[in-house]
N, CA and C of each residue as an Amber inpcrd file, in Angstrom:
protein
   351
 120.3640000 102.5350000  99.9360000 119.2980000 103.3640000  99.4080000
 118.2090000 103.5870000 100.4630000 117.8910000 102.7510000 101.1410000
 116.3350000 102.6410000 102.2190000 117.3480000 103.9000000 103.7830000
 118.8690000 104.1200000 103.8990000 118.8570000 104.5950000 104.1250000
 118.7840000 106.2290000 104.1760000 118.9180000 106.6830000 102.9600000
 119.0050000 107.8250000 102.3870000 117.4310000 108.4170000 102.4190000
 116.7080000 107.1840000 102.1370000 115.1180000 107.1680000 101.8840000
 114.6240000 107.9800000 103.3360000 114.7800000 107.1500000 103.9540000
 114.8940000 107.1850000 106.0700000 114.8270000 108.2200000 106.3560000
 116.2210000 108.5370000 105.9540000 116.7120000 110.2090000 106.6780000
 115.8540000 111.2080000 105.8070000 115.6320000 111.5480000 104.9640000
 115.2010000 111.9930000 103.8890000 113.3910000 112.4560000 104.6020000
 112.8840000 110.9990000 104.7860000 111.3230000 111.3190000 105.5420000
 111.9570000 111.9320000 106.5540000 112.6660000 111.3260000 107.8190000
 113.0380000 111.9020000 109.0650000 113.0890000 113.6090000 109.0440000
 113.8370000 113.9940000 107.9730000 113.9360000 115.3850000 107.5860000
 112.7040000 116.0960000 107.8840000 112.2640000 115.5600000 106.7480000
 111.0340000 116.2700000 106.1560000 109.8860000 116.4360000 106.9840000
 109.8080000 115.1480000 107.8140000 108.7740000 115.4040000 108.9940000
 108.7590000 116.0750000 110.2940000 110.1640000 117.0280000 110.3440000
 110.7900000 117.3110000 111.3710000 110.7680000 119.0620000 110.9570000
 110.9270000 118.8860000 109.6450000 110.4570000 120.1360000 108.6130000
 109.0500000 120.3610000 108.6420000 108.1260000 119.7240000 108.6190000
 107.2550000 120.1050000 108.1820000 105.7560000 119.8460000 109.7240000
 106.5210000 119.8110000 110.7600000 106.3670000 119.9720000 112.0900000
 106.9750000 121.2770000 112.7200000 107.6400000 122.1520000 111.9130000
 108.2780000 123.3870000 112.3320000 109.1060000 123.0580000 113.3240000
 110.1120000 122.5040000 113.2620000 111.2630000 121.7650000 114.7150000
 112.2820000 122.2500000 113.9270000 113.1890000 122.8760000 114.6250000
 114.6570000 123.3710000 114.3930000 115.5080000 122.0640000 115.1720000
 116.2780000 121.8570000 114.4010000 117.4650000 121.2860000 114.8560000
 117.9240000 120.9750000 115.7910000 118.0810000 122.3260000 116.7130000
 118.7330000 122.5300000 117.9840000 117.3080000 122.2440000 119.1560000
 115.9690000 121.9240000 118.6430000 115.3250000 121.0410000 119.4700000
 115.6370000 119.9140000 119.6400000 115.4670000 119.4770000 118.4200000
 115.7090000 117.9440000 118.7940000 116.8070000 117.1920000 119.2600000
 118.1130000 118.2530000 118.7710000 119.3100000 117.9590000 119.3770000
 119.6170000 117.7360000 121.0940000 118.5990000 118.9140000 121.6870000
 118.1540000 119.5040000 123.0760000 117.0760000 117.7290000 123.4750000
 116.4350000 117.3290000 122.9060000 115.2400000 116.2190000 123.3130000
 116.2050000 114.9950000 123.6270000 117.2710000 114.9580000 122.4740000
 118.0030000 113.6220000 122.0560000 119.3670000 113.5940000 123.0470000
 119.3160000 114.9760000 123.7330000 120.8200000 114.6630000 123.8810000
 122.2250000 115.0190000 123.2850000 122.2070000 115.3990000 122.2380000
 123.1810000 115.1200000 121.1180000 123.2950000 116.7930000 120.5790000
 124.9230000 117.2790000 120.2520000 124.9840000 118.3630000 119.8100000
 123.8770000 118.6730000 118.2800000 123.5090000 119.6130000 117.8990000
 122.8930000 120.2020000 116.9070000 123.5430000 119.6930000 115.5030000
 125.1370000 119.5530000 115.4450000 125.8270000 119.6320000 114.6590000
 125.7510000 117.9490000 114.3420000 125.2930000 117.0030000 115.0450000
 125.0980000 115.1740000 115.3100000 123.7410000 115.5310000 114.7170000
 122.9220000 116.3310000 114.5790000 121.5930000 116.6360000 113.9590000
 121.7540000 116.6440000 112.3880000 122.6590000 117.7720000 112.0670000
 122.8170000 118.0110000 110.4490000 123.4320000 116.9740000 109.8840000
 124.1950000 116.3460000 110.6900000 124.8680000 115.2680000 109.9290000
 124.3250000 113.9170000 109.9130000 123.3670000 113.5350000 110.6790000
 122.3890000 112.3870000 110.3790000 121.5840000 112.4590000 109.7280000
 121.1250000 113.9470000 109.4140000 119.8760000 114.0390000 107.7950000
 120.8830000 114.5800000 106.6050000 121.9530000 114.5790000 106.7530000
 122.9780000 115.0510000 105.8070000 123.0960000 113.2230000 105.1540000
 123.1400000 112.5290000 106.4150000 123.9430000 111.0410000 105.5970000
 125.3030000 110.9480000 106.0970000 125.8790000 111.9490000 106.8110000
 127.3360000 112.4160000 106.9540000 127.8050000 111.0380000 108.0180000
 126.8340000 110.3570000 108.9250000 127.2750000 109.6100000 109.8120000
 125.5930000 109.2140000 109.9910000 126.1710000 107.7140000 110.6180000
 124.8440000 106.7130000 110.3400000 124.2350000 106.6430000 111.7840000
 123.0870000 106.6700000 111.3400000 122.4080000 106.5950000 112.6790000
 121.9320000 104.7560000 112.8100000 122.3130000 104.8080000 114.6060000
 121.9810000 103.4730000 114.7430000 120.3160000 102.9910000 115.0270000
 120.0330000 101.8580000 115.0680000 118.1930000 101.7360000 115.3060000
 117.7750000 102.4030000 116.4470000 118.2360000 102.2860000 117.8530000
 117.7800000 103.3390000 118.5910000 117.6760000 105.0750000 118.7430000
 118.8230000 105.1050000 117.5860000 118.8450000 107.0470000 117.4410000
 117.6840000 107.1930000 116.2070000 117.3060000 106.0120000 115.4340000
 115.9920000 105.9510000 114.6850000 114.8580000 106.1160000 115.6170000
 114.3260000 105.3260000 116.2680000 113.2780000 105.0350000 116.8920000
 113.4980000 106.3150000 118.4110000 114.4980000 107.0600000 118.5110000
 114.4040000 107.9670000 119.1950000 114.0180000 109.1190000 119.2270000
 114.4750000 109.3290000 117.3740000 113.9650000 110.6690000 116.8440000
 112.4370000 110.3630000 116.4860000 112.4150000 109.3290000 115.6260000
 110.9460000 109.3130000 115.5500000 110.0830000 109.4080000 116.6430000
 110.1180000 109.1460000 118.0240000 109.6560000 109.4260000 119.1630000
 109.5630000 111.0370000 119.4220000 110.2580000 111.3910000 119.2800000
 110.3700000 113.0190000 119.7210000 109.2960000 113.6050000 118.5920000
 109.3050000 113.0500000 116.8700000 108.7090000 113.5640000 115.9340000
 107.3560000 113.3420000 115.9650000 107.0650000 112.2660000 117.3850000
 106.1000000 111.9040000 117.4070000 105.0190000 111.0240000 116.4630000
 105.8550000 110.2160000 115.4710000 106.1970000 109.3300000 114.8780000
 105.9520000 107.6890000 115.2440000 104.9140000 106.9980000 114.6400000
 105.0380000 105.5450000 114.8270000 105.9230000 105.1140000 113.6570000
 106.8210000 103.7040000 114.9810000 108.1900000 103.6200000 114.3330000
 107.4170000 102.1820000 113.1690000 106.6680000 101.5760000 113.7700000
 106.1560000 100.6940000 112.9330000 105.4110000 101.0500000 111.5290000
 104.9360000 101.9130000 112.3510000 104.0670000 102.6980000 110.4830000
 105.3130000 103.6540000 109.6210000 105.6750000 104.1320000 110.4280000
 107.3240000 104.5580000 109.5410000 107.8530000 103.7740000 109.0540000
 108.3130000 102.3310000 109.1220000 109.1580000 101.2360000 108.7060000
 108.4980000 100.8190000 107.3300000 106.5780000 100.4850000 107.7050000
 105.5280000 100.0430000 106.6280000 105.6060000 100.8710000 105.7060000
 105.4360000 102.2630000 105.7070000 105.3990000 103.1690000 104.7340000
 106.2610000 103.3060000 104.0270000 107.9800000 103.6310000 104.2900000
 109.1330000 103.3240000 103.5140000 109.3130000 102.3990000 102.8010000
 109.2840000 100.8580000 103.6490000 108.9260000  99.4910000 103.2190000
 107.7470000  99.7110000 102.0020000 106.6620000 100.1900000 101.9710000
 105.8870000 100.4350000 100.4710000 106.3230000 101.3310000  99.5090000
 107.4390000 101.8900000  99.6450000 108.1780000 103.1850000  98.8170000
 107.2290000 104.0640000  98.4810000 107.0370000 104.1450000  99.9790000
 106.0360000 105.7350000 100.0870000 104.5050000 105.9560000  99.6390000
 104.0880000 104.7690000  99.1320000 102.3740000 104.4040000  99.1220000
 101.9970000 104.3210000 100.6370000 100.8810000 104.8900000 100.5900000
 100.2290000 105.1010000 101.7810000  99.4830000 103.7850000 102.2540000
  99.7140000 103.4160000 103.2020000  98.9480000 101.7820000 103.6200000
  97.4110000 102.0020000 103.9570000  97.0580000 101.1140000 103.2170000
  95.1220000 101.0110000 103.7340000  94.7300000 100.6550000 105.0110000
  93.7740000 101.5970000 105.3910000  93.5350000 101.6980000 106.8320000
  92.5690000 100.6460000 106.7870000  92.9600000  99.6860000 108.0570000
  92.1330000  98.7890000 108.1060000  90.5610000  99.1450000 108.6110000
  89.2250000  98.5680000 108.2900000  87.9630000  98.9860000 108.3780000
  87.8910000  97.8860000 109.4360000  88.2380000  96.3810000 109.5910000
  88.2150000  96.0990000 110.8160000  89.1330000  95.2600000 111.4070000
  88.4860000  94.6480000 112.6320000  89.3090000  94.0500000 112.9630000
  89.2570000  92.9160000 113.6740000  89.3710000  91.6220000 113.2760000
  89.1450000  90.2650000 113.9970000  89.4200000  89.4560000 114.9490000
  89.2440000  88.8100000 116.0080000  89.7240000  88.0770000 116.7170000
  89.1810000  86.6870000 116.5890000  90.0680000  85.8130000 116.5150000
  89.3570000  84.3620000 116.2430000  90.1830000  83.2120000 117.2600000
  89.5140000  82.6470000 117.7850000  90.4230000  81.9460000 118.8840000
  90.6530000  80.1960000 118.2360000  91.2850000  79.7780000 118.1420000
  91.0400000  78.1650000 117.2850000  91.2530000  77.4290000 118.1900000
  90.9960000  76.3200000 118.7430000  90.9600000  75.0260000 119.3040000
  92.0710000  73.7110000 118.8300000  92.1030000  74.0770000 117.8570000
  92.9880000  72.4410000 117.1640000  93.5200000  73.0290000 116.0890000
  94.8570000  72.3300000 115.8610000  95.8910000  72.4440000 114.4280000
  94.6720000  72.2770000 113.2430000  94.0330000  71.6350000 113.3080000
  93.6980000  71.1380000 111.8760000  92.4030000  72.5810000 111.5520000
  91.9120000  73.2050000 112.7010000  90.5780000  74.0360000 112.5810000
  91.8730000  75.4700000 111.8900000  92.7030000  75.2440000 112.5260000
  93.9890000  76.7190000 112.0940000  94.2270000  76.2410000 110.9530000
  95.2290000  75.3870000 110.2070000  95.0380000  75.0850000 108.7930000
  94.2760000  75.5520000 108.2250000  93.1770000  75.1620000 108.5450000
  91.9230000  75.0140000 107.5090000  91.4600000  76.7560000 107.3110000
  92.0390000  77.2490000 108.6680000  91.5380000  78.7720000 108.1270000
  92.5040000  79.2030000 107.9550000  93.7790000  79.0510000 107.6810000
  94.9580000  79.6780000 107.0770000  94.5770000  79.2770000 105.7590000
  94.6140000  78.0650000 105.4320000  93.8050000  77.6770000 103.5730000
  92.8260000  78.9460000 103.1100000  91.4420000  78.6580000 103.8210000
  90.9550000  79.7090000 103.3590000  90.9110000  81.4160000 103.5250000
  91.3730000  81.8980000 103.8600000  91.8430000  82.9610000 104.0040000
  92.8310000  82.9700000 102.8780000  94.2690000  81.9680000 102.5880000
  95.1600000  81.9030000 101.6960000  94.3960000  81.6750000  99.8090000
  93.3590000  81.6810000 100.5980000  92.6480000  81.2530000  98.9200000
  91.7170000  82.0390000  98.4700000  91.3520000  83.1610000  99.5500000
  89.7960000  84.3190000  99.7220000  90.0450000  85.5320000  98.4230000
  91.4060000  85.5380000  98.4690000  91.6570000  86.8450000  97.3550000
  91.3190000  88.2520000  98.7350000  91.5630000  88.3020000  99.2550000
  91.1110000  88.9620000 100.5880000  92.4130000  89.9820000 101.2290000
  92.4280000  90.8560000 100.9020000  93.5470000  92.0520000 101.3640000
  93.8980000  91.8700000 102.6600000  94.5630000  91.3900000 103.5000000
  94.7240000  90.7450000 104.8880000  95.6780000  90.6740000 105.5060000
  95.7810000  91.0970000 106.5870000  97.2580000  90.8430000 107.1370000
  96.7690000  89.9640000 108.6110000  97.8670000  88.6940000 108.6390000
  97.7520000  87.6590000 109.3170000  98.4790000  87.9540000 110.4330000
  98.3300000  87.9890000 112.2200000  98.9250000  88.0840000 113.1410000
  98.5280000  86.8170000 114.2120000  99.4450000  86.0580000 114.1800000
  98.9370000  84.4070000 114.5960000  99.7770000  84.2160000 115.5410000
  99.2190000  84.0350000 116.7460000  99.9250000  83.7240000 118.4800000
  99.7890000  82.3250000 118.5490000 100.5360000  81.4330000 119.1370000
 100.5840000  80.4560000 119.3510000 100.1510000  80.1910000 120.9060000
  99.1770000  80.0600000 121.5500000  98.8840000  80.0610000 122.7240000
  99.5090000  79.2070000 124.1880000  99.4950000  78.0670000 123.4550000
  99.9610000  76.6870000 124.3880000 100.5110000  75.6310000 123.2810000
 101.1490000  74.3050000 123.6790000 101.9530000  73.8850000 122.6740000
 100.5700000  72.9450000 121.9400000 100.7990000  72.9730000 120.8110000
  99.9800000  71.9970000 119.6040000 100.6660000  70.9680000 119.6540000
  99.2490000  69.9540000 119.7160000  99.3970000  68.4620000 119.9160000
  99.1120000  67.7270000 118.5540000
C-alpha cells in the first residue's frame, strides 16, 4: 500500500510542477516508457530511482518519507530549535525524563559524542 501511496505523490508532484515524462526520463536516464510504468505500479522502483526522481522534482526525500509516513497530514513546522550539550549520563537521563514527561510536541536527535563512563 505505502507503495502505491509513493508513486501516486511522485505523480502528482511531477504533475503539478508541469514536467512531462520525457523530462524526467531525459534527467534520469531511463526511456519515457520506464517513466509510465513506475507511476503506473507496472514495475518497482528501487530506493535510489526514489530518491533520484525526487531530486530532479526537487523534492526533500526526508520530508517526503515524513509526510507519507503521516498519511498525508502535513508536519508542524518547527518554531525552534535547540542545542544542548550534556556532560554526564546521569545530567542526559535526567533530561530525557523530563522532556519524556513535559507533554511537549518534540522530536529528539541525540549524538553520542565520546564513549560514556
Amino acid at each position: 500500500m505505502f507503495m502505491k501511496e509513493l508513486l501516486e505523490f511522485l505523480r502528482n508532484e511531477r504533475l503539478n510542477k508541469h514536467l512531462k515524462q520525457a523530462y524526467l526520463a531525459e534527467r534520469l536516464g531511463v526511456d519515457e516508457s520506464t517513466i509510465s510504468r513506475w507511476e503506473s505500479g507496472q514495475i518497482t522502483m528501487d530506493f535510489l530511482q526514489i530518491v533520484n526522481y525526487a531530486t530532479v522534482l526537487e523534492i526533500n526525500v526526508y520530508e517526503m518519507f515524513a509526510y507519507l509516513a503521516s498519511n498525508g497530514q502535513d508536519l508542524p513546522i518547527p518554531i525552534a530549535e535547540v542545542h544542548v550539550e550534556v556532560y554526564t549520563k546521569e545530567a542526559y537521563n535526567s533530561l530525557m525524563q523530563y522532556l519524556a514527561n513535559s507533554g511537549m510536541d518534540i522530536t529528539i536527535k541525540s549524538t553520542k559524542l565520546k564513549r560514556w563512563k
